[in-house]
C-alpha positions as CSV (number, residue, x, y, z in Angstrom):
1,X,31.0,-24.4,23.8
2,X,32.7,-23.4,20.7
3,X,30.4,-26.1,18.8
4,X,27.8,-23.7,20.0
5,X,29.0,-20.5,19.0
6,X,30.1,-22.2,15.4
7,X,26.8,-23.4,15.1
8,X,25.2,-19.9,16.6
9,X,26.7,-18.0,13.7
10,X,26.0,-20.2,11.0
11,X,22.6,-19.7,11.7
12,X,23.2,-16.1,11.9
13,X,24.6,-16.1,8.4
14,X,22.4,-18.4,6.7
15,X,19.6,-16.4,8.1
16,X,20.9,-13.1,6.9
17,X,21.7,-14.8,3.3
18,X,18.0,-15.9,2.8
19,X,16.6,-12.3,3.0
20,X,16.2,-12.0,-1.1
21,X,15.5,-9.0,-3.0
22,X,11.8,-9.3,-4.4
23,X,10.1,-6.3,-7.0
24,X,8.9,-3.3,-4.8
25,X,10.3,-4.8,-1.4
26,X,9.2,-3.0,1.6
27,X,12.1,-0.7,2.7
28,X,11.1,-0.6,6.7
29,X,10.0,2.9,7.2
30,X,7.9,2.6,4.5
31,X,3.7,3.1,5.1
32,X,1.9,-0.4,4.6
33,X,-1.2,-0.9,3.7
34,X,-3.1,0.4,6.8
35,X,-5.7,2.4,8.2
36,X,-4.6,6.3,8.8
37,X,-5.2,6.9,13.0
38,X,-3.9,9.2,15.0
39,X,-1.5,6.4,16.5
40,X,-0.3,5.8,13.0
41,X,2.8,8.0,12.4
42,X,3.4,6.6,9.3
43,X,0.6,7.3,7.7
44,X,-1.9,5.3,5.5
45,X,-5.6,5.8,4.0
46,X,-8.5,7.3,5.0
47,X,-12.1,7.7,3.5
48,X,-15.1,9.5,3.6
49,X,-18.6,8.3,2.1
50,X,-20.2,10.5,-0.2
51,X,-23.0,8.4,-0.9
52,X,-24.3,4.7,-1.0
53,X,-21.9,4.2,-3.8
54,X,-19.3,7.2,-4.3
55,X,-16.4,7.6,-1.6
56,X,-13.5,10.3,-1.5
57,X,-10.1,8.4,-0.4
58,X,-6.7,9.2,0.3
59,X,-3.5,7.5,1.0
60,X,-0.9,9.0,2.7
61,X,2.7,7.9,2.0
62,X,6.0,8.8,3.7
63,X,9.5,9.5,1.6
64,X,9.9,6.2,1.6
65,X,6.8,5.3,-0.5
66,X,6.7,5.1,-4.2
67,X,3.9,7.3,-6.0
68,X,2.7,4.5,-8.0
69,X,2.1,2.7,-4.8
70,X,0.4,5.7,-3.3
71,X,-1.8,5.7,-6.0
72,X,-2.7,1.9,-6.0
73,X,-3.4,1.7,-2.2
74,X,-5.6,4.5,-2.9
75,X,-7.4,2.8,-5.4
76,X,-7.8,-0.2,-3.3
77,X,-9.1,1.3,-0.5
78,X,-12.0,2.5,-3.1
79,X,-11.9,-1.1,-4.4
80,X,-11.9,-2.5,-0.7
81,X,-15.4,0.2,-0.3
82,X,-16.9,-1.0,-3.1
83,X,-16.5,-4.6,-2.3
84,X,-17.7,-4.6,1.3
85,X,-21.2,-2.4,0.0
86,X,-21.7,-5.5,-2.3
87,X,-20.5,-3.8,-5.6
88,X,-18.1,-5.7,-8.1
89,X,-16.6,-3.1,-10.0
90,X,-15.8,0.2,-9.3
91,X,-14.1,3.8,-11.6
92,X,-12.2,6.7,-10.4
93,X,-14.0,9.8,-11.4
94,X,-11.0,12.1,-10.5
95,X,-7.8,11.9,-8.3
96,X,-4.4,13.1,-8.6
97,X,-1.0,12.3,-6.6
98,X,0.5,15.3,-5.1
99,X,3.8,15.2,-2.9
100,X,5.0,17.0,-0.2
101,X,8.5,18.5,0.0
102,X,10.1,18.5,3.5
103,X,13.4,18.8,4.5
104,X,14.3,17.4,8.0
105,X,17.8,18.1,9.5
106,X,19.0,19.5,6.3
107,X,18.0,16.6,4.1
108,X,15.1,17.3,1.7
109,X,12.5,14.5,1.1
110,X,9.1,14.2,-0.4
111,X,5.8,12.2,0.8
112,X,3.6,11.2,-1.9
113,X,-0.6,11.9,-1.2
114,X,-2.7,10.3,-3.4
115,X,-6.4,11.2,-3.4
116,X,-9.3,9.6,-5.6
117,X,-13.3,10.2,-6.2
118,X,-14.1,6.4,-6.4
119,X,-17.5,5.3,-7.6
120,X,-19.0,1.9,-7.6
121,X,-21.4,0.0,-9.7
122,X,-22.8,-3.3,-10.9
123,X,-21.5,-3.4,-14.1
124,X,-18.1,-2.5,-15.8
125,X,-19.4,0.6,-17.5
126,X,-16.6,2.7,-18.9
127,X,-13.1,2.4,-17.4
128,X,-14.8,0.6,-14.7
129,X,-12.7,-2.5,-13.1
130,X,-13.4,-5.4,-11.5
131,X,-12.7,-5.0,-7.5
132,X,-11.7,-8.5,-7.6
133,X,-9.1,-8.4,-9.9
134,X,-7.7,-5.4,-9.3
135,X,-7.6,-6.4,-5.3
136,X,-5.5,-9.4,-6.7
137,X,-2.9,-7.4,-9.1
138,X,-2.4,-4.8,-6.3
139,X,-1.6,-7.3,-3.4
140,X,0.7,-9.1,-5.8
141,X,2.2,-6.5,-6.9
142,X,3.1,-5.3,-3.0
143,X,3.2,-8.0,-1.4
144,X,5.9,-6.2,1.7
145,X,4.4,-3.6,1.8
146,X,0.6,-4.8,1.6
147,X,1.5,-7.9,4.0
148,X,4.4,-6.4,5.9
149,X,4.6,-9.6,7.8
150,X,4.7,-11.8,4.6
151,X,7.4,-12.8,2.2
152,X,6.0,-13.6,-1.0
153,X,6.9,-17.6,-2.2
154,X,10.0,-17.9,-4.4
């Protein structure tokens, strides 16, 4: 029995020891990557269609959310759009990140809401970028918080 319980809490500790710290690491609370619904507390994007090739999106992050991650997940919704209708690059015509200041049982906090005029095309024209790529560098570059089930390999 006490072989057991030795053996119980080694694997306790080794487990807790192999966490790691990896760049932009998903604090819990934090919005993923996800669809905005009214089950969704935590937010996440949403879109609307303009056109065949022009959307309007917004992500919706709680205080727990970076702004530059906001504004990325944003972005690759638009990118996501583009790519499903068959387009391989896509621009932002205009977007900006506002936040939200709330303060909940005395502690102030701020939500970040990032909102973007995407449009897609054919051909990199202008500041256009390649959905691929940019899908790629984005999902990298979050990889808790776009695969919150996922740890990245070491």
């Amino acid at each position: 029995m006490k072989r057991l319980l030795v053996l119980l809490g080694s694997c306790l500790l080794g487990g807790c020891s192999s966490l790691g710290v990896y760049p932009y690491q998903q604090p819990s609370l934090a919005t993923p990557y996800q669809a905005e619904t009214i089950f969704t507390l935590r937010g996440g994007y949403s879109e609307k269609k303009l056109s065949e090739d022009h959307y309007f999106v917004t992500f919706n992050g709680n205080s727990e959310v970076p702004r530059k991650a906001a504004e990325d997940f944003a972005l690759m919704r638009g990118a996501r759009l583009c790519q499903a209708a068959g387009f391989d690059y896509f621009k932002m015509l205009s977007g900006t990140i506002y936040t939200d200041r709330v303060v909940m049982n005395g502690i102030p906090s701020s939500s970040p809401r990032a909102v973007a005029e995407i449009q897609c095309s054919h051909e990199a024209a202008g500041n256009g970028q390649s959905v691929s790529e940019f899908i790629a560098k984005t999902e990298a570059s979050y990889p808790l918080m776009y695969h919150p089930n996922r740890r990245p390999k070491t």
